[in-house]
C-alpha positions in Angstrom: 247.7 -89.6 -162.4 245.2 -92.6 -161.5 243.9 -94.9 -164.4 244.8 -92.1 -167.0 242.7 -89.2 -165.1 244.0 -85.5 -164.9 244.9 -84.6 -160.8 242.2 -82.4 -159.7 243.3 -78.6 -160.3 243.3 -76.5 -157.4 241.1 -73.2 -157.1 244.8 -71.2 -156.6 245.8 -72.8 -160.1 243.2 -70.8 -161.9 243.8 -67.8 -160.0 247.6 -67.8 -160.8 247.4 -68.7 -164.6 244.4 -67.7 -165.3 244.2 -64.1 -163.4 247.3 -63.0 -162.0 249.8 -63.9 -165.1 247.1 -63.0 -167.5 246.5 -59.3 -166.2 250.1 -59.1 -164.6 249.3 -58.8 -160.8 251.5 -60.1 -158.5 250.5 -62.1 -155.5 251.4 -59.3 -152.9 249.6 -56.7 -154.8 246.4 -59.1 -154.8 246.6 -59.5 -151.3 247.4 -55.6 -150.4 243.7 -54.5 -152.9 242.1 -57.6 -151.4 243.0 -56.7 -147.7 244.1 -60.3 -147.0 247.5 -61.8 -145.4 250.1 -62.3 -148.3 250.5 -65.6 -146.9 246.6 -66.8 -147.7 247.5 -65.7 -151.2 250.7 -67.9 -151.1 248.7 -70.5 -149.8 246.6 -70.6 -152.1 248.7 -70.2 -155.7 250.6 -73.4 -154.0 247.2 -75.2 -153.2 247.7 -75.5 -149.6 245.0 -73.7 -148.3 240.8 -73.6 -149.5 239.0 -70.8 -151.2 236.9 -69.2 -148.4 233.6 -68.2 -148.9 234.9 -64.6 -147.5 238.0 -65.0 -150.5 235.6 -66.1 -152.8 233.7 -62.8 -152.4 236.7 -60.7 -152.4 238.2 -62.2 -155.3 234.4 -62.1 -157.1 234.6 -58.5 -156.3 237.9 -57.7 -157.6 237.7 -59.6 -160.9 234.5 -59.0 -161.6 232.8 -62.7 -161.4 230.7 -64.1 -158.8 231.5 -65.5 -155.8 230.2 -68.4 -157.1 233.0 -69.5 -159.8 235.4 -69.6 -156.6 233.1 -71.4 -154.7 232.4 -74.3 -157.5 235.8 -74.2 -158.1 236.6 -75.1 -154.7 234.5 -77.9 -154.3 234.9 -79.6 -157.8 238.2 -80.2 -156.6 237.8 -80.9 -153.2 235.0 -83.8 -154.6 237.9 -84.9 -157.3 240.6 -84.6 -154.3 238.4 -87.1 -151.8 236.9 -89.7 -154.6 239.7 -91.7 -155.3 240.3 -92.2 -151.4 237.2 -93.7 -150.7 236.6 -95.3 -154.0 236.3 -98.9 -152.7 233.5 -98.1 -150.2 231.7 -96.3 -152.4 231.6 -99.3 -155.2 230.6 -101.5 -152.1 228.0 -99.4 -151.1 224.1 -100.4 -151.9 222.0 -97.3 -152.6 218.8 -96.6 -150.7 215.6 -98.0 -152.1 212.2 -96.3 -150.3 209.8 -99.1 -150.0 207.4 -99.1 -152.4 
């Protein structure tokens, strides 16, 4: 943790605690109904692979939400993930200003 902040939670965090524990589905039976490798599940419980768009609309399908929870998900943390490794440009960069 930087400067007292949470890490950024990864997409396959929710999905774990969140989905599978809570209704009791194990990862291999999520990815036979799904129609997906077992290994993109895997992947993405341990946060080593993205939420796809074409997972995000499976997994929207599946546990009734939209495609769009997945989706936000997925790039709240991958915005949280990059910040803090570009940081020191961003402080040192000047916005644009349109000429009045």
């Amino acid at each position: 943790m930087n400067q007292g902040r949470l890490e950024p939670v990864h997409p396959g965090e929710i999905l774990k605690e969140d989905f599978l524990r809570a209704y009791g589905i194990t990862p291999y039976r999520l990815a036979k109904d799904l129609g997906i490798p077992p290994i993109r599940v895997t992947e993405i419980l341990k946060g080593k692979r993205a939420v796809s768009v074409e997972t995000a609309l499976l997994l929207a399908r599946y546990f009734n939400t939209s495609p769009q929870l997945w989706i936000r998900l997925q790039a709240q943390y991958d915005l949280e993930s990059a910040e803090p490794s570009i940081r020191e440009r961003l402080k040192a960069l000047k916005p644009f200003k349109a000429a009045a």
